[in-house]
N, C-alpha and C positions, 0 to 999 in steps of 0.2 A: 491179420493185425492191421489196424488205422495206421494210415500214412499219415504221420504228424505233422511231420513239416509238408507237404500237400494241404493239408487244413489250414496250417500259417498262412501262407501264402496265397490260400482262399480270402482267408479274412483281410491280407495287407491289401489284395486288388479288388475287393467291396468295398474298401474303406471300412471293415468293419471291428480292425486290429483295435486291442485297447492298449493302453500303454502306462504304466504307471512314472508317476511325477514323484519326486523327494521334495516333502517342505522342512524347511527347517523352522525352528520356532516355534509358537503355541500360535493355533487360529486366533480371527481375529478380522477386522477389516482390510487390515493389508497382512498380505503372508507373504514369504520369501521362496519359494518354486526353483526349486536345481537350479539357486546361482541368484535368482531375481525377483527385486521385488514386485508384486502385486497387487491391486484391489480389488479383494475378491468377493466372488457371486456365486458359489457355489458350495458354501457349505452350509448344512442343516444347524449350524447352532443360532437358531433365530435368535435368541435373548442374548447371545451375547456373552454365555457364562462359563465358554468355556476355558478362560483363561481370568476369571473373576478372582479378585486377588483374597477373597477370603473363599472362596471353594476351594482357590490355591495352596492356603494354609490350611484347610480343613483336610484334604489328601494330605500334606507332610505330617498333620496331626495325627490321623490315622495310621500314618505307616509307621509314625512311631511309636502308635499302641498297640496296634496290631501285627504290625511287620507287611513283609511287601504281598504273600500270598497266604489262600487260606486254607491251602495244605490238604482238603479232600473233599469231598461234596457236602449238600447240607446235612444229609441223615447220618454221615459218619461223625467227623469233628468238626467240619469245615461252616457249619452255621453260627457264627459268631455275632456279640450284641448288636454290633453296627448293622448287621443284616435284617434282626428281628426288630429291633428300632424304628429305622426304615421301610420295614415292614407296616408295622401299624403306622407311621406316616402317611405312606402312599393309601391306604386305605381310608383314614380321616381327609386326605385331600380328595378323593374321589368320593366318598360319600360310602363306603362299602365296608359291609363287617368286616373283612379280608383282603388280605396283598400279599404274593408268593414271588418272590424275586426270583427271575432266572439269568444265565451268565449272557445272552442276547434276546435280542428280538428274534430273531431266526428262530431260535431253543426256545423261547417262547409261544411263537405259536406251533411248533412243531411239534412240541409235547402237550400243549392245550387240545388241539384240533383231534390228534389221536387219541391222546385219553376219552377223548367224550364223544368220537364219533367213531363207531364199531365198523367192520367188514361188512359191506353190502347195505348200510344205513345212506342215507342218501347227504349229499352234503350240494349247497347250492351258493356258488363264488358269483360276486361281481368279474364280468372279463377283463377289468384293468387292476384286481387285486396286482398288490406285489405279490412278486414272486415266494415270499416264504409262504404266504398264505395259499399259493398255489400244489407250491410242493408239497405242504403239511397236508392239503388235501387228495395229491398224488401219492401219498406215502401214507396217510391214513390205513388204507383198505378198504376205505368209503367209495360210493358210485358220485362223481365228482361229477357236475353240472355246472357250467359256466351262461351264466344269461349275459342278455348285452348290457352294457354298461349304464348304471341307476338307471336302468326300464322297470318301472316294480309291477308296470302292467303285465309284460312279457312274466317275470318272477311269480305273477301270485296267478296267473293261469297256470304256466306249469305243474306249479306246486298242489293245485285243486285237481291238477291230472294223477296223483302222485297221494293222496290221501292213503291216510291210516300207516303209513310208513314214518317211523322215526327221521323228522329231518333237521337239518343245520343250515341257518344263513348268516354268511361271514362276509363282511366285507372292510375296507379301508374306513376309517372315518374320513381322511381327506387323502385323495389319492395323492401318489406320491410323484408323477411322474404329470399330471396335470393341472394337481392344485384345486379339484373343485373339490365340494364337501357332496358326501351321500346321503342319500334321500333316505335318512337315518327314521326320522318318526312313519314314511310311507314303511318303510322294512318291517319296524316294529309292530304295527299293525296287522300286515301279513303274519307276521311270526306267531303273534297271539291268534290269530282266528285261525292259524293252521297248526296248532299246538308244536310249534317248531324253539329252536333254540335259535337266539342273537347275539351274534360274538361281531365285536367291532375293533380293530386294530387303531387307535386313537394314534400313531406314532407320529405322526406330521402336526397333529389338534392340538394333543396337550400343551399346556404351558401358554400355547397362540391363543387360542379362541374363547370366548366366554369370559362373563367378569371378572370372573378369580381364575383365571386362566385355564380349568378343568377340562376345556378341550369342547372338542363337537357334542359331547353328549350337554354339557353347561349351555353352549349355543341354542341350542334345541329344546330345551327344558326338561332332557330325560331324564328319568332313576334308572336303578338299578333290578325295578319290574321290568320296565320294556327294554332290556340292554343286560340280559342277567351274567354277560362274560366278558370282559372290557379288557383290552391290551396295551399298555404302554409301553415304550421307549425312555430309556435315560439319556440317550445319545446325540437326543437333539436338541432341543429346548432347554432339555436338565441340563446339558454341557457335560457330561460325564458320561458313562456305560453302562450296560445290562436292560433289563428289560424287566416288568413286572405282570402280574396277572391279577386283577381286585374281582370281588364277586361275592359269592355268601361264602358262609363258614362252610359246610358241606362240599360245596367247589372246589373251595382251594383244599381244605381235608381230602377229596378224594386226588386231586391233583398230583398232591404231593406222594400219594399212594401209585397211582398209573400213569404220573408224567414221566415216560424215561429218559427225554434230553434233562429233566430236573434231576430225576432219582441218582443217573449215574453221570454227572460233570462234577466238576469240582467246583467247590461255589466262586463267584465273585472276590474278587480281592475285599475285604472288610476297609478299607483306608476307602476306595472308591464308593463301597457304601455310606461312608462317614462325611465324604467330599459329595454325595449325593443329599444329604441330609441338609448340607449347608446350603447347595444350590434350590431345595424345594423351599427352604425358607428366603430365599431373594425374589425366586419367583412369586411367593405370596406377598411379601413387604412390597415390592417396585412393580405396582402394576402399570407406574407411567414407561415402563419397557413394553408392553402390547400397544400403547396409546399411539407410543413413537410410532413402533411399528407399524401399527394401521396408516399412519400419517406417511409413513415412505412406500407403503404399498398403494394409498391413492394418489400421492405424486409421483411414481414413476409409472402407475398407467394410466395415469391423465396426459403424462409428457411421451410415453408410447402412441396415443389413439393423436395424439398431435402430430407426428412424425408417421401416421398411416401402419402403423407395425402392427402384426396380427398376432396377437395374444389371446390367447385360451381364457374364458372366460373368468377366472381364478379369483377369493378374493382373501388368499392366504401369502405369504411369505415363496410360496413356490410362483413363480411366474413365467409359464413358458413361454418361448418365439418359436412357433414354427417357422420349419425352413424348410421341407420338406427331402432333400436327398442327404445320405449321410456327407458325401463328398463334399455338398454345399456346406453343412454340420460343422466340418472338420475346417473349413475352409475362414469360418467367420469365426469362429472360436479363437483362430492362428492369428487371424485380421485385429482380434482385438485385444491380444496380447500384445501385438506390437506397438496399440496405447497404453499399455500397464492397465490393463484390465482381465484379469481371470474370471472366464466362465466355458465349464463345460461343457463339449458336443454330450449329446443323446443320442442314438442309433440303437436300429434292430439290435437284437433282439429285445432288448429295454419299452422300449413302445415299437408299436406298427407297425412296419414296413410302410415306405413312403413320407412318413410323420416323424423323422429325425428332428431334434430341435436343439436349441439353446436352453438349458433347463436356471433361468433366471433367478437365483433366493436372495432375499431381502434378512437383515441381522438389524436388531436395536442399536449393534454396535455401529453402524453407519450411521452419514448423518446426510441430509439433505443435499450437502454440496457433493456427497459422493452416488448419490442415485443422480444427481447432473450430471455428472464427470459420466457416467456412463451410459445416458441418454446420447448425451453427444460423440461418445465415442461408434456409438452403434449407429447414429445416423452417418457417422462419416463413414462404417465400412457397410453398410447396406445397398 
């Protein structure tokens, strides 16, 4: 049997222990963290919505039509209107005859990835996918192949080693842990001339990137021919929960047939689907929320490359600082809490070994003087 506490105690003298924080309160610019308050940089809700005071009544609205849960999966009782609603929403915003809502991102691609990619089909990850996309491919039964990271030279040799074999290329649209975007139209080109499938995990894109906020594939000018399996998040952008799947009709038809994190969960709370609904329309009406945004992600690494700090070349809402040892990690994170500044250490296993960092997010809900406030906080603990 695993010596448990031998393991703890592994991880508290790497510096590698995590620790969970109590906030109290709804996110937001500043949050209140076990006792204190904050200005924080570290959470995924870039727009801002997830304390927006009409997503906020659109959740009590729903919970008092629906009630608080929805009682069993979708193919039993538990598919309720706010779901199907939402459904063709997220489809008309993405462009795609279909949207299958699942209860995360996790269950999302873990039941995408499997359903469509068989035992011994070959399936081909970016090496900094997040982790769901890793395990979905670990847990497939597919021969999982990791190339180096948006190399599509290295990817589309392999793959011409590898012909006449049913294959799969899945990657992040904007990673999550560095903030670049993937060499999304190079992928798609390999995919077509190697009769392969392209599944994109948009979770970090949507809502940020492109006009109407559509995400990486809107940046890039793709459809839904070169990108024929697209994955979002509600979690972040939306300011809400769950995850979805758009694609053609026969997709999500078979999906919903062979996804078994979809088939047997129990669906999403319907109130959260109805608080999602409301949130997909702020993000279509307030597109001066991506504007801002871009405007606090090119002043805070204009005023980074002033101050010598070495940021990843990012030009999303994630902005990392490397710092390279976790103990360093841990050490400036603590440094800068004690200016009322919240941002979370990074550490193995999360990225790298050696490439610990400050994982920096930028939120609409901020405003200029608070991407200052923590320029100058990081030059004083640097």
């Amino acid at each position: 049997m695993r010596d448990l506490a031998a393991e703890l105690a592994r991880l508290r003298t790497e510096h590698l222990y995590r620790s969970r924080a109590v906030v109290d309160g709804p996110q937001g610019a500043e949050i209140t963290v076990n006792g204190a308050r904050y200005l924080s940089f570290c959470s995924n809700d870039y727009l801002g919505l997830a304390n927006h005071p009409r997503v906020v009544a659109a959740l009590r609205e729903g919970a008092d039509k629906y009630g608080a849960g929805s009682g069993a999966s979708h193919l039993v009782t538990g598919h309720q209107r706010a779901h199907h609603v939402l459904e063709e929403a997220l489809a008309a915003f993405t462009g795609r005859p279909r949207a299958l809502l699942f209860s995360s991102g996790y269950l999302a691609n873990l039941g995408t990835v499997a359903a469509l990619a068989g035992r011994g089909e070959l399936l081909w990850e970016d090496r900094l996918n997040h982790a769901s996309l890793l395990d979905a491919g670990l847990l497939s039964g597919a021969r999982l192949h990791r190339y180096p990271h948006s190399d599509t030279s290295a990817l589309r040799q392999r793959l011409m080693q590898n012909t006449g074999r049913h294959a799969m290329i899945i990657t992040d649209g904007v990673f999550s842990m560095d903030g670049d975007l993937a060499p999304i139209p190079q992928l798609a080109d390999i995919a077509q001339r190697q009769d392969a499938w392209l599944m994109v995990d948009d979770a970090h894109g949507l809502g940020v990137l492109g006009a109407g906020g559509r995400g990486t594939l809107e940046h890039f000018g793709l459809d839904d021919t070169a990108v024929p399996v697209l994955i979002g998040t509600l979690g972040k952008a939306f300011g809400t929960f769950g995850a979805f799947v758009a694609g053609s009709a026969d997709l999500i038809e078979y999906l919903i047939q062979h996804a078994r994190p979809y088939v047997y969960t129990t669906a999403l709370p319907p109130a959260l689907a109805h608080a999602t609904l409301a949130s997909l329309r702020i993000l279509q009406e307030e597109g001066w929320r991506r504007e801002h945004l871009q405007n606090l992600i090119t002043r805070f690494r204009h005023g980074a490359e002033q101050l010598g700090m070495q940021l990843l070349p990012s030009p999303t809402p994630i902005q990392p600082l490397l710092v390279g040892s976790s103990e360093r990690a841990l050490a400036l994170s603590a440094a800068l809490r004690q200016h009322g500044i919240y941002v979370s250490a990074i550490r193995p296993p999360t990225v790298p070994k050696g490439t610990a960092r400050l994982r920096i997010t930028l939120s609409a809900a901020h405003s200029e003087t608070h991407v200052d406030r923590l320029l100058t906080a990081l030059d004083t603990v640097s």
